[in-house]
N, C-alpha and C positions, 0 to 999 in steps of 0.2 A: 572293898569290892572294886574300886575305881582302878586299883592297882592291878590288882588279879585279871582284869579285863583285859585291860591294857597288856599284860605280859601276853595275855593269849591272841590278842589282836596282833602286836607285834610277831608274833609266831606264825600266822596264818597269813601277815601280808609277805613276809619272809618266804616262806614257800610260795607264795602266787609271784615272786620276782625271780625266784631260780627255775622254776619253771616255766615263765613267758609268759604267764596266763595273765590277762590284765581283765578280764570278766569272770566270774562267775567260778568256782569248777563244779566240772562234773562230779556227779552222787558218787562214782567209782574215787576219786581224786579226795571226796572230800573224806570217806571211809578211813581212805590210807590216813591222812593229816592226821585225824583224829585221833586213831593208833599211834601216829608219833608223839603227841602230843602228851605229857602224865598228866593222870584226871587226880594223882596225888600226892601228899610230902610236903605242900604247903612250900610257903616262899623261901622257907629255907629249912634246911634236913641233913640229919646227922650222917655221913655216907654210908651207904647200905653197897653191899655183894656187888652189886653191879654198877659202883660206881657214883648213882645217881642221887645227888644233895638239894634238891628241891629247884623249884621255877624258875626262879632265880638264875640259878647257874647251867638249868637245860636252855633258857632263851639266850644268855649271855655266849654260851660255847655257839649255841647256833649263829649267833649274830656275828660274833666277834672271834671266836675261836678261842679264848679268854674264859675263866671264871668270873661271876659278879665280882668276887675280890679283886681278882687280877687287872679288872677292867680298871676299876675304879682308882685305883693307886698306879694305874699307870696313863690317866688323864687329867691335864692338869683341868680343864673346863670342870670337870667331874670332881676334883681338889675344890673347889671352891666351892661347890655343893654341901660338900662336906665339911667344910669351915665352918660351917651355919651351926653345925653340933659338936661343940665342945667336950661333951661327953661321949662321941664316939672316937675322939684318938685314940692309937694303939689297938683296935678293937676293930674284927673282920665286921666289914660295912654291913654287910648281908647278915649277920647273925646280931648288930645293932638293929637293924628296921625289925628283923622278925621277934628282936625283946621288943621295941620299945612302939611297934606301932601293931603285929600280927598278934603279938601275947595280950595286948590292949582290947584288940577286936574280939578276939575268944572268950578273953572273960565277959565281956558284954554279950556278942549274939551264944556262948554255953552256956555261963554259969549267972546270966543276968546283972554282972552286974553295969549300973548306968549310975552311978552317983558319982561321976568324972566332974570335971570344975573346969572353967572355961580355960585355965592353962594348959592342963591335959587335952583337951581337943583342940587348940589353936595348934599344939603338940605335933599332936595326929594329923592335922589337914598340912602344916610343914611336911611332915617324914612325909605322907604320901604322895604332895608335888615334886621332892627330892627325887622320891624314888621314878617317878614320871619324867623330871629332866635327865636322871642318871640314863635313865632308856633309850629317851631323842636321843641324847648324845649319843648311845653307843648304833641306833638308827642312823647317825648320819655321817660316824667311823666306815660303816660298813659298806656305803653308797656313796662313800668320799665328798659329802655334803659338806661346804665350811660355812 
């Protein structure tokens, strides 16, 4: 959930900095966002008609111009993120986190299950700070932050 947040906060401060706004927007402003914004497809998604492959890759194009994948194999800061997971070489980053940390969360808040073991959640709270640095980073690509 921390993840998911985060992509949509990332999203919304994103539009409050191409448009000036450093308060608040207006109901009208916040209307639009929200239309921009997909309520679905989950962090990552198989490409559909129009293009559109989940969170992931709508925040990453918006931030970066880039795909989650594209992003990430062409940062080295973000390279070393990915170090941390030996079992994601060779393997699109974005469709590693959605097996190994979004396919995680489903089975527990759909289909119940919670009989994880403390390796599987040390796991999990890993990939989702990953996926949180993966994001600064491309936050601070895009605002020329070093």
């Amino acid at each position: 959930m921390a993840v998911e947040t985060f992509l949509t906060r990332m999203f919304l401060r994103l539009k409050h900095m191409d448009a000036k706004i450093f308060n608040l927007p207006s109901p009208a402003q916040e209307e639009e966002w929200k239309r921009d914004f997909p309520r679905s497809g989950g962090f990552s998604r198989k490409p559909q008609r129009n293009g559109y492959t989940g969170t992931a890759d709508f925040v990453s194009k918006s931030v970066t111009g880039m795909t989650f994948d594209e992003f990430v194999t062409s940062n080295d800061a973000v390279a070393r993120v990915m170090d941390k997971f030996p079992d994601a070489a060779n393997r699109s980053a974005k469709q590693y986190f959605q097996d190994e940390l979004f396919e995680r969360r489903n089975r527990i808040a759909h289909w119940g299950y919670v009989n994880s073991n403390q390796m599987e959640a040390q796991l999990c709270l890993d990939l989702a700070v990953a996926i949180v640095t993966i994001l600064k980073e491309m936050d601070r690509s895009k605002y020329g932050i070093l």
